[in-house]
C-alpha positions, 0 to 999 in steps of 0.5 A: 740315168744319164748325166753329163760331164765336163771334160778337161785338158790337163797342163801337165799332161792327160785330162781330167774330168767332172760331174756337175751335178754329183758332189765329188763327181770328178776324176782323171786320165791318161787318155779320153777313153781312160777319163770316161771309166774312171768318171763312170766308176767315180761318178757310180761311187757318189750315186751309191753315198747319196743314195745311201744319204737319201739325197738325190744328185744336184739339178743338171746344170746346163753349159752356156756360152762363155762369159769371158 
């Protein structure tokens, strides 16, 4: 299953990422490489709650243009 992710800059320092079409599929790092595999883990962690909930992840949303 592949998924996508939206990754972020923090303010503060390092980045923070998400999955749009997991429920709490979000997460962060000190460096990009730090940020897949904690998104990765995160991202498997929610698959397995859904899974055992018998639901599926949300339909993949698809990133556009920005609107402002």
């Amino acid at each position: 299953m592949t998924l996508k992710a939206i990754l972020h800059k923090a303010e503060d320092g390092g980045f923070w990422g998400e999955v749009p079409s997991l429920p709490g599929g979000y997460s962060q790092g000190e460096t990009i490489v730090e940020l897949q595999a904690n998104l990765r883990e995160a991202a498997q962690g929610c698959l397995a709650v859904l899974q055992e909930e018998g639901r599926s992840p949300e339909p993949e949303v698809e990133i556009t243009e920005p609107i402002l």
